[in-house]
C-alpha positions as YAML, in Angstrom:
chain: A
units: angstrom
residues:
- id: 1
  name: UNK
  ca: [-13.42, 21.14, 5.22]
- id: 2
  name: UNK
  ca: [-14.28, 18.68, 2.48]
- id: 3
  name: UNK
  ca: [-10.76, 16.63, 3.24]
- id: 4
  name: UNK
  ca: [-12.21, 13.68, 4.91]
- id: 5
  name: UNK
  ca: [-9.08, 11.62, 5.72]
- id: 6
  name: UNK
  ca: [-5.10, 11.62, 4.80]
- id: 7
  name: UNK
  ca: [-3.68, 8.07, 3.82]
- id: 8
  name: UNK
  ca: [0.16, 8.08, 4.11]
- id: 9
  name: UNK
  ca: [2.83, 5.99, 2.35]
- id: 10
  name: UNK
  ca: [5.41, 4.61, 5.04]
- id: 11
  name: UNK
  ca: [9.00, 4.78, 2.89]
- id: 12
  name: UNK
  ca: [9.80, 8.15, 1.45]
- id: 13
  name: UNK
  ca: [6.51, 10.07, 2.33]
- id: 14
  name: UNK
  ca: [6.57, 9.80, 6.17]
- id: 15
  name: UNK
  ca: [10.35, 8.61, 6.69]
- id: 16
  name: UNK
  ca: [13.55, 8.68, 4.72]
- id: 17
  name: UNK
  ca: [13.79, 4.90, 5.23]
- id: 18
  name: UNK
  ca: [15.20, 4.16, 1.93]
- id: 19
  name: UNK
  ca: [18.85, 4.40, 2.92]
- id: 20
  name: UNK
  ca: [17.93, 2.10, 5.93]
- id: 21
  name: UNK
  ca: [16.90, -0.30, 3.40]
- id: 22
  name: UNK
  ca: [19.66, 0.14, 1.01]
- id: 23
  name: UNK
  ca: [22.52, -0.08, 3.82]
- id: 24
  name: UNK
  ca: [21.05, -3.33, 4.78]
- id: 25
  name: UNK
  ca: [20.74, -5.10, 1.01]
- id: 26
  name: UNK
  ca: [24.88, -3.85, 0.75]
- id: 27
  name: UNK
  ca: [25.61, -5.39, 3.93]
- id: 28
  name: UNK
  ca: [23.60, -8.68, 3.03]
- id: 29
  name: UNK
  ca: [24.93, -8.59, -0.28]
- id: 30
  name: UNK
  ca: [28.42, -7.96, 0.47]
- id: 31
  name: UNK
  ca: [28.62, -11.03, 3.26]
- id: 32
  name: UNK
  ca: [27.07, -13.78, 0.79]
- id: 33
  name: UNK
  ca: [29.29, -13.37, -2.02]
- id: 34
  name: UNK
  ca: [26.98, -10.81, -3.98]
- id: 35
  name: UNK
  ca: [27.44, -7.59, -5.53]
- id: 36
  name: UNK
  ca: [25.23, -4.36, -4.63]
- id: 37
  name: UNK
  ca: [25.38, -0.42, -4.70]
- id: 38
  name: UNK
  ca: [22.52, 1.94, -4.23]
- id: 39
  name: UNK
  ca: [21.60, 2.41, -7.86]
- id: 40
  name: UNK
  ca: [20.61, -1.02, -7.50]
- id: 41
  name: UNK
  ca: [18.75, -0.04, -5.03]
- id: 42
  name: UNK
  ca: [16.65, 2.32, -5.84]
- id: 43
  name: UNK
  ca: [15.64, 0.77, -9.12]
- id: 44
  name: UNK
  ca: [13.94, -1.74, -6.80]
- id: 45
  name: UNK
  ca: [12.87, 0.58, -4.32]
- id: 46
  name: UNK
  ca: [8.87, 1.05, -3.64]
- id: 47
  name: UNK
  ca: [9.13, -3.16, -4.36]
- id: 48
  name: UNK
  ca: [8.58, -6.15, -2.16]
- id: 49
  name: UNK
  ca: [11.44, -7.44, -0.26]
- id: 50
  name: UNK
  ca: [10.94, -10.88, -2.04]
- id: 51
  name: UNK
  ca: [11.60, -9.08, -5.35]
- id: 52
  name: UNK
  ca: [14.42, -6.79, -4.11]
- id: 53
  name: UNK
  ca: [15.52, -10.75, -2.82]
- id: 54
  name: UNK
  ca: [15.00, -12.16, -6.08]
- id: 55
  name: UNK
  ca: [16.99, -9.60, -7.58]
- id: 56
  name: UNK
  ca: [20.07, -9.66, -5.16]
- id: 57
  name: UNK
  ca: [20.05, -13.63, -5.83]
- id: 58
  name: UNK
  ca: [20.76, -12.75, -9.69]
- id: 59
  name: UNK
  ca: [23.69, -10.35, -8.60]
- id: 60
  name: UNK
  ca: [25.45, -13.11, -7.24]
- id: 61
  name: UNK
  ca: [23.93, -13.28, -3.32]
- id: 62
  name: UNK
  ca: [23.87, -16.90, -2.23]
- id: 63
  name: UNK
  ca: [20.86, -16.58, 0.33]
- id: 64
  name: UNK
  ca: [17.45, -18.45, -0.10]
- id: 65
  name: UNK
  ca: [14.77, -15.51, -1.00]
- id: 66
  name: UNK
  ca: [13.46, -16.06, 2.93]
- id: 67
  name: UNK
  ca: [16.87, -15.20, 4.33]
- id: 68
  name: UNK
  ca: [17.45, -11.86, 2.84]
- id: 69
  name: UNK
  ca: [13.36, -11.08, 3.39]
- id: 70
  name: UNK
  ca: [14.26, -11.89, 7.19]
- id: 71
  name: UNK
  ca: [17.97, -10.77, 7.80]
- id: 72
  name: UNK
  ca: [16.56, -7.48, 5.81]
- id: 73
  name: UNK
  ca: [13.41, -6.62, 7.52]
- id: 74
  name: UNK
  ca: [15.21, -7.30, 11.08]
- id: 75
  name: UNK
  ca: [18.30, -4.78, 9.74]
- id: 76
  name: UNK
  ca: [15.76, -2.04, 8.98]
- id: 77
  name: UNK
  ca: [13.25, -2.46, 12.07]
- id: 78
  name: UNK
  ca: [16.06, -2.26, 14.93]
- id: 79
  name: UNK
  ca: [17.23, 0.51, 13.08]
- id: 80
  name: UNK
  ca: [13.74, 2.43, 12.76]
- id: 81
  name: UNK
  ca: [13.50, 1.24, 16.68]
- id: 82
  name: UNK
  ca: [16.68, 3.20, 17.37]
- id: 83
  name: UNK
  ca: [15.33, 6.51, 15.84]
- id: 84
  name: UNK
  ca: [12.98, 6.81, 13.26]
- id: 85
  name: UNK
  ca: [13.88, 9.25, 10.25]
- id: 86
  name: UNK
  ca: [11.01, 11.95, 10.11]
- id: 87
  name: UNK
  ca: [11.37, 13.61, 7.15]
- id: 88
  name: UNK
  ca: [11.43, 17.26, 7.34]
- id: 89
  name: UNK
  ca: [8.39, 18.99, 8.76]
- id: 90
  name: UNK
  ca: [6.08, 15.69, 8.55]
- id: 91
  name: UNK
  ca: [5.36, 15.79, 12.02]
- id: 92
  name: UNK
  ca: [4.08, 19.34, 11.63]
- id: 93
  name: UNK
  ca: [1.15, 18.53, 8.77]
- id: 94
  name: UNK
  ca: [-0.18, 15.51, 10.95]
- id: 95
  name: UNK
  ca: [-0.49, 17.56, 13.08]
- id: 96
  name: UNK
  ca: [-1.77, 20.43, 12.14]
- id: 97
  name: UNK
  ca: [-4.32, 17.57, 10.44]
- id: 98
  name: UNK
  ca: [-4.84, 16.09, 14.36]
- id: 99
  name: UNK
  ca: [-6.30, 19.40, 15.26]
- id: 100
  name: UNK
  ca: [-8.37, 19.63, 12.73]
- id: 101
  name: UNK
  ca: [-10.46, 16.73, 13.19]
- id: 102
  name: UNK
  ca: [-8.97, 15.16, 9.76]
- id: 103
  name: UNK
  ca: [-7.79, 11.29, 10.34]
- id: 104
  name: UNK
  ca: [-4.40, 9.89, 8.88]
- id: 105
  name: UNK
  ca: [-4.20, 6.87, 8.44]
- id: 106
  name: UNK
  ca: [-0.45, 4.58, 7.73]
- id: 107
  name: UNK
  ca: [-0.82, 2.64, 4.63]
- id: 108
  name: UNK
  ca: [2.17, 0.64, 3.84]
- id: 109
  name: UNK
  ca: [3.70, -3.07, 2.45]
- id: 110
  name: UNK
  ca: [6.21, -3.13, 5.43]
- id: 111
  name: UNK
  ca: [5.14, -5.81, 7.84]
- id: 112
  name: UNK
  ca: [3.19, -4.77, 11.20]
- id: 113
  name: UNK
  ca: [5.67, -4.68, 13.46]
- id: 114
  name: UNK
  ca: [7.15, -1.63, 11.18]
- id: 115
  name: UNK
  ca: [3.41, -0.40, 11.52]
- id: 116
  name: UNK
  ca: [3.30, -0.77, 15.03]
- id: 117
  name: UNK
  ca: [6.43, 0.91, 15.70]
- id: 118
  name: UNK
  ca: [5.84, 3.85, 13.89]
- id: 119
  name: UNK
  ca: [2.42, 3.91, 15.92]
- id: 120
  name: UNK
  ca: [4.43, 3.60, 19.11]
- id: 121
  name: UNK
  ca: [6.72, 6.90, 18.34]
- id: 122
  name: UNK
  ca: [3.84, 9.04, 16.43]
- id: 123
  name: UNK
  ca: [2.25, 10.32, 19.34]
- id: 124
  name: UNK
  ca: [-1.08, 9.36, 18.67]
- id: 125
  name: UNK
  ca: [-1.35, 11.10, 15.36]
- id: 126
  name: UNK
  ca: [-2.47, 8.22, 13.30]
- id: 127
  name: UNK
  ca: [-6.21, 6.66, 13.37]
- id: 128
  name: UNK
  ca: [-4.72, 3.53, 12.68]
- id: 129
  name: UNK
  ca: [-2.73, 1.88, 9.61]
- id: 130
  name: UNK
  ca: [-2.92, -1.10, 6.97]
- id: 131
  name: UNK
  ca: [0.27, -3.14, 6.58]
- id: 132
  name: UNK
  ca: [2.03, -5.94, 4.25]
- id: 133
  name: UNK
  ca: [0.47, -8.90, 6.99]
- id: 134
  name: UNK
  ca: [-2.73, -7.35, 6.48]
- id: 135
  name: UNK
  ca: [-4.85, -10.28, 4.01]
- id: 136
  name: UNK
  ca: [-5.17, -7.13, 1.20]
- id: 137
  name: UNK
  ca: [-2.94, -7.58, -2.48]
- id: 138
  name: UNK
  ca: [-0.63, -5.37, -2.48]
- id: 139
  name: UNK
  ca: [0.17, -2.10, -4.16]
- id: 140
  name: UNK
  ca: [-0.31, -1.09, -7.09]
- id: 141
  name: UNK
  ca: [-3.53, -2.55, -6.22]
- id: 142
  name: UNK
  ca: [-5.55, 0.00, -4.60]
- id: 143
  name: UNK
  ca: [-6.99, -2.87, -2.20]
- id: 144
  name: UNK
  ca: [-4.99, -1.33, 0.79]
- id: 145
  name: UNK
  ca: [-5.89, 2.60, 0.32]
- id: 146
  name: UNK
  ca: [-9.59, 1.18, 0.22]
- id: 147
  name: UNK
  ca: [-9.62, -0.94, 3.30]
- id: 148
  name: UNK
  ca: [-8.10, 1.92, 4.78]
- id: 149
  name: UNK
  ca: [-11.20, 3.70, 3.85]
- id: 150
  name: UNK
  ca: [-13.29, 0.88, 5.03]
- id: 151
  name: UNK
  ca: [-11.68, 1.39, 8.71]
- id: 152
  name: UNK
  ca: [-12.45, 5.10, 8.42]
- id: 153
  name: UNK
  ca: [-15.93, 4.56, 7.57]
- id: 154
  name: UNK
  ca: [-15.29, 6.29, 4.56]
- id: 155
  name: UNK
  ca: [-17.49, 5.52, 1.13]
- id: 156
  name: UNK
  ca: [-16.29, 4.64, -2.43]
- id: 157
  name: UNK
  ca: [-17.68, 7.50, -3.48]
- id: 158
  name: UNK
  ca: [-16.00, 10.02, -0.99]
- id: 159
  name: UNK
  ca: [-12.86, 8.87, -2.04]
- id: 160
  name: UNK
  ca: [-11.71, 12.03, -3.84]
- id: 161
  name: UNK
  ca: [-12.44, 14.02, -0.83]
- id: 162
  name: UNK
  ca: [-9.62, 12.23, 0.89]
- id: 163
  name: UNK
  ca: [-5.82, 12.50, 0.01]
- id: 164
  name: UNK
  ca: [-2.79, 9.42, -0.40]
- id: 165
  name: UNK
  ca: [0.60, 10.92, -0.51]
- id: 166
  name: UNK
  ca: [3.16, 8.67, -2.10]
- id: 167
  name: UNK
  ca: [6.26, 8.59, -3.01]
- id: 168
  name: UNK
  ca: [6.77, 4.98, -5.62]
- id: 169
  name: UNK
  ca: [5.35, 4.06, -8.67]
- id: 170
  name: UNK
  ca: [3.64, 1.39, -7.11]
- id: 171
  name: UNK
  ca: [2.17, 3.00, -4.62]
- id: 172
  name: UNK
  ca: [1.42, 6.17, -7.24]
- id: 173
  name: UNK
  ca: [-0.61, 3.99, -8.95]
- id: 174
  name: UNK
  ca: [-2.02, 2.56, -6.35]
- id: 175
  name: UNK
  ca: [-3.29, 5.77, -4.80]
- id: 176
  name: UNK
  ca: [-4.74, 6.62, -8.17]
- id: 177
  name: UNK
  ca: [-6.57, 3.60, -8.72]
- id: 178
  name: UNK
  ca: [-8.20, 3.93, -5.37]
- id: 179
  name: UNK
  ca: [-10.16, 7.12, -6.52]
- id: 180
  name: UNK
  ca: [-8.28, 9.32, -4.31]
- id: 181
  name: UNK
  ca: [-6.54, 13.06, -4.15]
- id: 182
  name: UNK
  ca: [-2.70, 11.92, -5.05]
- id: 183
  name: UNK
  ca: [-0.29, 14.01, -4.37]
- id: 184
  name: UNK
  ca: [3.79, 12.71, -4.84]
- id: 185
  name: UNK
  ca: [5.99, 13.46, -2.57]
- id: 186
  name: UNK
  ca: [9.22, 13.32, -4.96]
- id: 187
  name: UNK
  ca: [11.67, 15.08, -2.69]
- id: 188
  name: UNK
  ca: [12.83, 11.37, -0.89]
- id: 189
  name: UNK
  ca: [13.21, 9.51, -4.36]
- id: 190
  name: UNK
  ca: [15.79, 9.24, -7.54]
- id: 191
  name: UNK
  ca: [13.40, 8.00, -9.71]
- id: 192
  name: UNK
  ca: [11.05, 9.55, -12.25]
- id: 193
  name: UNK
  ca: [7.49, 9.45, -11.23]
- id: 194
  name: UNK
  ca: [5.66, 11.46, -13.27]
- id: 195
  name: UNK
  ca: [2.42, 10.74, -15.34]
- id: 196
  name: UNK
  ca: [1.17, 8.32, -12.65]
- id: 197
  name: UNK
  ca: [-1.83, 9.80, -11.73]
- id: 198
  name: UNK
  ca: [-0.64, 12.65, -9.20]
- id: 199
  name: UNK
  ca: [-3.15, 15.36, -9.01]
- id: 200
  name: UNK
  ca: [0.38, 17.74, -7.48]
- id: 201
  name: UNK
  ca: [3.72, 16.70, -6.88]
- id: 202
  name: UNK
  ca: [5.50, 18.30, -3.95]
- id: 203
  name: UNK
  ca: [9.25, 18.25, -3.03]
- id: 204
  name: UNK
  ca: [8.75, 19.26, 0.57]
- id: 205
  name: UNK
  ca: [6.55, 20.10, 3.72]
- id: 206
  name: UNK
  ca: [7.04, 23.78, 3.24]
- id: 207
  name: UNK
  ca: [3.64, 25.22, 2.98]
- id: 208
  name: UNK
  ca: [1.43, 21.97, 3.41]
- id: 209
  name: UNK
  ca: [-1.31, 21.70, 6.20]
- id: 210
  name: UNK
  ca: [-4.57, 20.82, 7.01]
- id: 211
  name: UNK
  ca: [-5.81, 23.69, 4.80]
- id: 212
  name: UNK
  ca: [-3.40, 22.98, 2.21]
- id: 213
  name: UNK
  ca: [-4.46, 19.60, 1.46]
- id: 214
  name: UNK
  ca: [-7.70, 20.36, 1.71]
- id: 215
  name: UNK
  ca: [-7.20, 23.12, -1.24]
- id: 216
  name: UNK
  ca: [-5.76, 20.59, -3.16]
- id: 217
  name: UNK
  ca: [-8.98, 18.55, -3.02]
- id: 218
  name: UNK
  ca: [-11.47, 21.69, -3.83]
- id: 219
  name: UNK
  ca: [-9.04, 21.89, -6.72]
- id: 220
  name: UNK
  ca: [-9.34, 19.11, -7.87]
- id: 221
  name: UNK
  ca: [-13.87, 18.88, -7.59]
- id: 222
  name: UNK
  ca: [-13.92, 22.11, -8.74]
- id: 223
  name: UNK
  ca: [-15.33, 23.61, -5.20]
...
């Protein structure tokens, strides 16, 4: 195979966290004299917390920026303790990637303890993972997807022979700056993502392997 290594989003690529997320900014909202609805949202989704925060303040929420980050993050990580959301046949391509030799690797903005729990209940199908307390910028900067690299042992120059699924337009740009295969997953999200560098888009699992993604990265060098 020429695939040398899968990088995965967190939100909306491996999990369907984003209702998680939204519950939690209602709930928050709702209790501090603000006003929220999913539309709201998802027009922040694939953002930092302290933005989604910032945002929330200016709909009427009467928490300090560090409260909702906090009461937020706790709302969504002893849910994703409880049970995390696998989305559809997920569990099948890192696998099917496991026994092929091909690393994945978790590349996300949630904080490590998000990271590590998702570790805990993968079954040992991730090499490791780069989080949001990890000293990188953040996405869109590609600086995560290439430390992730870095970990792998994995050259600038091999980048294309590896693949970054995403669903955001953050992270869609991010995965495209890094040199990478990107391939949006666009199944999980309301918003339009197109013309942001995807080499595919895909709306679901069905079909997609070890083999798969590797096809989509002869496509893309012409092998």
């Amino acid at each position: 195979m020429l695939l040398k290594a899968v990088f995965w989003d967190l939100d909306g690529t491996l999990i369907d966290s984003e209702p998680l997320w939204h519950d939690g900014e209602i709930e928050i909202a709702h209790n501090n004299g603000g006003e929220w609805n999913e539309d709201l949202g998802w027009a922040c989704s694939g953002t930092p917390v302290t933005h989604v925060a910032e945002v929330m303040i200016a709909h009427g929420c009467t928490l300090s920026v560090p409260e909702i980050d906090k009461q937020l993050k706790d709302y969504v990580f002893k849910a994703e303790v409880k049970r995390l959301p696998w989305i559809p046949g997920v569990q099948d391509v890192l696998r099917s990637l496991n026994e092929a030799g091909i690393p994945s690797m978790l590349v996300t903005t949630s904080p490590r303890r998000m990271a590590e729990n998702i570790m805990k209940q993968s079954e040992g199908l991730f090499a490791g993972y780069v989080c949001g307390d990890d000293p990188y910028e953040h996405k869109p900067n590609p600086a995560p997807y290439l430390a992730a690299a870095d970990k792998l042992g994995i050259a600038r120059e091999d980048m294309a022979k590896c693949v970054v699924l995403e669903d955001s337009s953050v992270g869609l740009q991010a995965g495209a700056a890094s040199g990478a295969t990107l391939i949006a997953q666009t199944g999980w999200i309301r918003t339009d993502t197109s013309g942001l560098g995807q080499f595919v888009s895909i709306e679901s699992y069905d079909g997609i392997d070890a083999a798969a993604l590797d096809g989509f990265v002869r496509q893309r060098l012409g092998e």
